[in-house]
PABA-986982 format. One line per 5 residues: number of its first residue (from 1); for each residue y negated, z, x of N, C-alpha, C. Coordinates in Angstrom, 3 decimals, always signed. Layout:
% PABA-986982
NUM) Y,Z,X,Y,Z,X,Y,Z,X  ...
***
This chain:
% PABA-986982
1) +1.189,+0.000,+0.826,+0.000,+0.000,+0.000,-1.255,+0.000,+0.872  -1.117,+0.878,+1.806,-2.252,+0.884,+2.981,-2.875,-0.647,+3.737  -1.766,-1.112,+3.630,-1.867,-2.492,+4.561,-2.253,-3.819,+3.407  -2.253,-3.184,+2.375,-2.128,-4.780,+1.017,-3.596,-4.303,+0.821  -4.197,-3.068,+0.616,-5.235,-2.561,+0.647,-6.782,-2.993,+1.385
6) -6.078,-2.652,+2.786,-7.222,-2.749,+3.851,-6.931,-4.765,+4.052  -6.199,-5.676,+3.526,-5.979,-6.998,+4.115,-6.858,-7.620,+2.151  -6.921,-6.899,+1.167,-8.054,-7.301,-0.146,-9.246,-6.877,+0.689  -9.572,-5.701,+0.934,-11.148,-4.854,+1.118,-11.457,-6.551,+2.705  -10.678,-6.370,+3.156,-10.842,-7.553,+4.617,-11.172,-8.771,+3.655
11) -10.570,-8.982,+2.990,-10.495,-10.878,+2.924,-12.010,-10.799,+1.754  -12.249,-9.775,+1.078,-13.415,-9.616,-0.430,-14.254,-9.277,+0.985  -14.624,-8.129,+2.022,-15.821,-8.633,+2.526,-16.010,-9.349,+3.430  -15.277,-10.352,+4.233,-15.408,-11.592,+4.780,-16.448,-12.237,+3.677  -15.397,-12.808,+2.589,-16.103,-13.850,+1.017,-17.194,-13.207,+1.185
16) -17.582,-12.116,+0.567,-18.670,-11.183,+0.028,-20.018,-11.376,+0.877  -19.623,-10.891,+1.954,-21.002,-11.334,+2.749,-21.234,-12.496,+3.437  -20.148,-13.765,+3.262,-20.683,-14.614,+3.822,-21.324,-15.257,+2.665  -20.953,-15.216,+1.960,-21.790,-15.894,+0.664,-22.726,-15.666,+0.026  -22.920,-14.232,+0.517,-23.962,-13.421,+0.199,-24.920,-13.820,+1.275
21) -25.094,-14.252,+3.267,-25.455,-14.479,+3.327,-26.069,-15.862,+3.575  -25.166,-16.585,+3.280,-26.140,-18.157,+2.841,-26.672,-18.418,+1.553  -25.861,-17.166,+0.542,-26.779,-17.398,-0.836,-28.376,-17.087,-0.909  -28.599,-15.884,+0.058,-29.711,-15.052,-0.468,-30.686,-14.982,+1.201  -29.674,-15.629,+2.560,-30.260,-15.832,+3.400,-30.563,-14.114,+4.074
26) -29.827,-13.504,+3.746,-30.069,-12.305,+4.444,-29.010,-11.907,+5.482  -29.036,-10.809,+6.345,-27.375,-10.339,+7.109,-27.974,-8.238,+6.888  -28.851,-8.035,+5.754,-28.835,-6.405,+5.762,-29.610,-5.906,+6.637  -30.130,-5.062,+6.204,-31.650,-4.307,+7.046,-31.228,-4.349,+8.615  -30.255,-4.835,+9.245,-29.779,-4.495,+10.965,-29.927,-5.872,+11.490
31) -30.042,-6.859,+10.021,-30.222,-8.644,+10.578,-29.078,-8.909,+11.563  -28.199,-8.336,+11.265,-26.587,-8.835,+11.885,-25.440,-8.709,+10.855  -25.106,-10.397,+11.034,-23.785,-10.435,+9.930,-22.799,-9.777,+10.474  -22.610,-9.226,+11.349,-21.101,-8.278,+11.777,-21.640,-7.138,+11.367  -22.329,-6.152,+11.531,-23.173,-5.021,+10.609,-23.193,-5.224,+9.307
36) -23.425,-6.407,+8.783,-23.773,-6.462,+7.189,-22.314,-6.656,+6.455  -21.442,-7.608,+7.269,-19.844,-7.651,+7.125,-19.436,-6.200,+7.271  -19.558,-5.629,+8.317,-18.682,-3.918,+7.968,-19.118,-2.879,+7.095  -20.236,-2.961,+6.673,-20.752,-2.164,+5.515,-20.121,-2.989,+4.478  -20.095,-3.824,+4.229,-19.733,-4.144,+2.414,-18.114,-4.262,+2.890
41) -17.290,-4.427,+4.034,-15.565,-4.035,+4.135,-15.311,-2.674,+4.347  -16.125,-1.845,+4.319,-15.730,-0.317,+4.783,-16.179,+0.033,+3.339  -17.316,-0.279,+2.645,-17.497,+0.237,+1.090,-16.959,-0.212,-0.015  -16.572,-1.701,+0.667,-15.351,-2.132,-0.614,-13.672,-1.922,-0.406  -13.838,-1.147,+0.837,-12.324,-0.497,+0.847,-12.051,+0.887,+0.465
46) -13.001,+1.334,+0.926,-13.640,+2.883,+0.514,-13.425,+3.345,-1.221  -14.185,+2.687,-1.657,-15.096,+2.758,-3.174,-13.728,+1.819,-3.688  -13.032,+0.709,-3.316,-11.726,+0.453,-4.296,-10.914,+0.804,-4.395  -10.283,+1.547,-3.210,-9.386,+2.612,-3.087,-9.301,+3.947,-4.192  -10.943,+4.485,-4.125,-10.730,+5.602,-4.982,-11.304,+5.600,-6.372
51) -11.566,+4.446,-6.758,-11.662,+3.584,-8.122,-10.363,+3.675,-8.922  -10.300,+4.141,-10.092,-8.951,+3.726,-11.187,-8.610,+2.697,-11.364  -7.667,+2.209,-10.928,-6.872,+0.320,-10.699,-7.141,+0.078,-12.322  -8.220,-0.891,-12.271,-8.574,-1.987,-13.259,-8.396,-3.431,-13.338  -8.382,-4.048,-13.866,-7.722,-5.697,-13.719,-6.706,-6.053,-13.382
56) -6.376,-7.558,-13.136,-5.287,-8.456,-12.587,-5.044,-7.568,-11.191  -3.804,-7.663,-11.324,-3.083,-6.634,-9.707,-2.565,-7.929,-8.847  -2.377,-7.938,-7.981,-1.588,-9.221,-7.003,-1.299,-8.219,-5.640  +0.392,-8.446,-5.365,+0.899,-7.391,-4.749,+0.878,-6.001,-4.983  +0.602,-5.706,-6.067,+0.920,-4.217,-6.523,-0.457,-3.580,-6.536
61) -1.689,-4.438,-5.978,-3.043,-3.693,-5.889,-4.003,-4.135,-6.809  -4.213,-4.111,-7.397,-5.697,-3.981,-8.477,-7.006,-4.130,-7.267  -7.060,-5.536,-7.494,-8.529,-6.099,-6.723,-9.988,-5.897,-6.792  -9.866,-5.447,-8.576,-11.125,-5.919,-9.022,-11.579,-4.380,-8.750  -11.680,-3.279,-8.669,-12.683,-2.393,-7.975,-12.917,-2.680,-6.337
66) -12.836,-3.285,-5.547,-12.360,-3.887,-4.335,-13.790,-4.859,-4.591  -13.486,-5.973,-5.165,-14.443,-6.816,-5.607,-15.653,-6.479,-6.185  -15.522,-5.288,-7.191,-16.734,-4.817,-7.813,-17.788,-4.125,-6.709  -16.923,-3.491,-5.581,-17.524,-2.253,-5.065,-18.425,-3.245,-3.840  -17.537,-4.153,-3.374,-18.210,-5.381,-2.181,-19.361,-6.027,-3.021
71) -19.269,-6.390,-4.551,-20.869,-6.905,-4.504,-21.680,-5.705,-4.962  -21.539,-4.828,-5.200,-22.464,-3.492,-5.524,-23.142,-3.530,-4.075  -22.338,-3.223,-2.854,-22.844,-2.811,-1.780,-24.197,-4.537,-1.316  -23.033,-5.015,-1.223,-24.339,-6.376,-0.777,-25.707,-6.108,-1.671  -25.486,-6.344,-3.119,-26.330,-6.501,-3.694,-27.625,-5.337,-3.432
76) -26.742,-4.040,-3.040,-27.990,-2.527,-2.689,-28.467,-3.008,-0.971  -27.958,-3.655,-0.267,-28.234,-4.070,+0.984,-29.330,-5.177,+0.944  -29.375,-5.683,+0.008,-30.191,-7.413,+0.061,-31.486,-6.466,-0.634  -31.725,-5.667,-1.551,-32.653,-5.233,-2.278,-33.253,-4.134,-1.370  -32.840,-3.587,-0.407,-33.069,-2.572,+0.537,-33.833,-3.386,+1.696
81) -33.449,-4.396,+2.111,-33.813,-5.149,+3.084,-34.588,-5.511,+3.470  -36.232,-5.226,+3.944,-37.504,-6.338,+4.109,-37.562,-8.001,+4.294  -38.474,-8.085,+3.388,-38.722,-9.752,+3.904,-39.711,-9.918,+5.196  -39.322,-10.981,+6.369,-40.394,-10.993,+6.919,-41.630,-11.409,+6.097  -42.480,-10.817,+7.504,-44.268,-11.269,+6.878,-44.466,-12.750,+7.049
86) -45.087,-13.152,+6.896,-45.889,-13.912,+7.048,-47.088,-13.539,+7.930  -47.427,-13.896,+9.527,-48.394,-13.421,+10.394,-48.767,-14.899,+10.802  -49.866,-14.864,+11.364,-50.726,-15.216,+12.063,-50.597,-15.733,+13.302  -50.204,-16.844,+13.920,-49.433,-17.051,+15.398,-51.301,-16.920,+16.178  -51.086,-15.813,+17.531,-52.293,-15.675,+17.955,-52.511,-16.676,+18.503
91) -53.925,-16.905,+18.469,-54.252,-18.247,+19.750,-53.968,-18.485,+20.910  -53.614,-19.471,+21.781,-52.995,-19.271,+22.664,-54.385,-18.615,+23.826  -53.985,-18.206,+24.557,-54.900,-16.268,+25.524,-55.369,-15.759,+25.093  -55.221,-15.491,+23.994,-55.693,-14.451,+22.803,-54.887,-13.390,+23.255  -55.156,-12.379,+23.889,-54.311,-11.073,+23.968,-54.113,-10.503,+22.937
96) -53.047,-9.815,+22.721,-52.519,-9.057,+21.173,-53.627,-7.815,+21.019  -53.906,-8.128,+20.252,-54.655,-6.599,+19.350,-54.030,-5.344,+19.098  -54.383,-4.210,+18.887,-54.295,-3.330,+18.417,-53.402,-2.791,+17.634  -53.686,-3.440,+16.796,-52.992,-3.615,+15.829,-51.895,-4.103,+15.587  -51.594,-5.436,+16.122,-50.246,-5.478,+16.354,-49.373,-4.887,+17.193
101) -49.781,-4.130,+18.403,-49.275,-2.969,+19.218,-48.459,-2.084,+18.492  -49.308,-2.007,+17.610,-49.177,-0.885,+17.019,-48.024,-0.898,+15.812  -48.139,-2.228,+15.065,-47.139,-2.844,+14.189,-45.724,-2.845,+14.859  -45.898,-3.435,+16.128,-44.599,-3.530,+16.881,-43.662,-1.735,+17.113  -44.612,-1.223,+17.292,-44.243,+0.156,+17.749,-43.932,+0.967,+15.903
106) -44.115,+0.516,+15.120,-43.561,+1.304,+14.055,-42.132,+0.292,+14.175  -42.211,-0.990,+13.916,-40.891,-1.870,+13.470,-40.201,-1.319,+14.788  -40.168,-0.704,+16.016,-39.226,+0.142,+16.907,-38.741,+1.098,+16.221  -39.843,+1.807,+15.601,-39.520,+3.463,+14.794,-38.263,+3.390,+13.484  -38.583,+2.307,+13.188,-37.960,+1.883,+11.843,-36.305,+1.554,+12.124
111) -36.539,-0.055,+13.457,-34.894,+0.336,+13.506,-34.160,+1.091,+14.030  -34.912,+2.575,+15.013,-34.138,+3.220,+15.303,-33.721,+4.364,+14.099  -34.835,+4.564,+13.055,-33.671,+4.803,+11.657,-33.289,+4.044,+11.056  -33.182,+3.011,+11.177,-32.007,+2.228,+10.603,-30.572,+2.606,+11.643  -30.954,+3.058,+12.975,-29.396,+2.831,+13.635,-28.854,+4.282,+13.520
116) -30.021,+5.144,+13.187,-28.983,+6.601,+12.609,-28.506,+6.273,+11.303  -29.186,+6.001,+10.425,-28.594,+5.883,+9.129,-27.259,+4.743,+8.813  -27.396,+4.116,+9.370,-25.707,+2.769,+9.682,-24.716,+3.582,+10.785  -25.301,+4.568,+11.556,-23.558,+5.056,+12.028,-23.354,+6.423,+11.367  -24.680,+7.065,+10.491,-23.967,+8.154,+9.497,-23.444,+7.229,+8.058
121) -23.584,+6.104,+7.903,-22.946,+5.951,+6.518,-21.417,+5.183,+6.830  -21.201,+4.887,+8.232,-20.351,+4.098,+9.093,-19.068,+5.110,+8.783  -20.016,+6.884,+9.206,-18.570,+7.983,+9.531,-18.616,+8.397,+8.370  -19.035,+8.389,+7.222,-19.063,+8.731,+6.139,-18.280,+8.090,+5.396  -18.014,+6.510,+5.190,-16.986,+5.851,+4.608,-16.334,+5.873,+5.311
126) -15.990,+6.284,+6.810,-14.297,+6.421,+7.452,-13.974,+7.847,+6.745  -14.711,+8.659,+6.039,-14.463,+10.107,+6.335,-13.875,+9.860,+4.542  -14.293,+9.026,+3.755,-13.813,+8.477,+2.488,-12.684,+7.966,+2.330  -12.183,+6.835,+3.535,-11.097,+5.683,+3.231,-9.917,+7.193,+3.701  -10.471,+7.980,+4.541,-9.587,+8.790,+5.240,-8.669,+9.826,+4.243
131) -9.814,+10.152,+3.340,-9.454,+11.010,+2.516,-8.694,+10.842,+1.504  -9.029,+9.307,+1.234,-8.117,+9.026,-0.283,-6.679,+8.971,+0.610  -6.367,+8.520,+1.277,-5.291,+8.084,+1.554,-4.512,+9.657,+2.121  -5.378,+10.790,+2.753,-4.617,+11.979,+3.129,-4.593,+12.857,+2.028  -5.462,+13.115,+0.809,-5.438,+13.885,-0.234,-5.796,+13.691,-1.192
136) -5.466,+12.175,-1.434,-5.386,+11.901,-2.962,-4.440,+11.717,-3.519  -4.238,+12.634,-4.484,-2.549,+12.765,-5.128,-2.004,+10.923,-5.196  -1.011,+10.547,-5.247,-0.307,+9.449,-5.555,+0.343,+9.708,-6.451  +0.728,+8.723,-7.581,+1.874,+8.884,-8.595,+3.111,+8.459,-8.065  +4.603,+8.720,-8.319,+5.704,+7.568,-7.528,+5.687,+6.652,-8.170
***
């Protein structure tokens, strides 16, 4: 069950985010499709796992929380995400301003919380997939 499991949550977020990103042109607030791919395969293995098996089953597993949970996550990732700006290309020996110094030095601030918050939600769904599978009752 472990292995029919983690090879749906694999093959739904491969689909999931690649389609997600040529549909919508995004790869998730980290702007990397291998980052934006392991968040929606770690939350749609996570979150289908401990979902009540709903729908068509194939190999004994019930897909569709699997499927539901991979576009939930994209879809909260694409809406979370900034669009670039639109700036101003400086003139050429125009030294940078102030202001953009300064712009640059928050968008530093920003992805370094983005890189705490992607390896606490990283150990947080291992600390999920971990659990269903060590103490979640099974039926025979």
């Amino acid at each position: 069950m472990f292995l029919i499991e983690l090879a749906f949550a694999l093959a739904i977020g491969i689909s999931v985010a690649w389609v997600w990103s040529l549909a919508f042109n995004t790869r998730g607030p980290w702007n990397s499709f291998l980052l934006f791919f392991m968040v929606i395969f770690l939350f749609s293995w996570g979150g289908g796992s401990w979902i009540s098996p709903y729908g068509p089953t194939s190999l004994g597993v019930s897909w569709m929380p699997f499927l539901f949970m991979g576009l939930f996550m994209a879809l909260l990732l694409t809406a979370v995400t900034p669009r670039p700006r639109r700036t101003q290309a400086p003139v050429r020996g125009q030294a940078a301003s102030a202001a953009a110094l300064k712009e640059e030095a928050k968008e530093e601030e920003l992805e370094t919380t983005f890189d705490i918050f992607f390896w606490a939600l990283i150990v947080i769904l291992a600390a999920v997939i971990f659990s269903n599978y060590y103490w979640h009752p099974r039926l025979p």
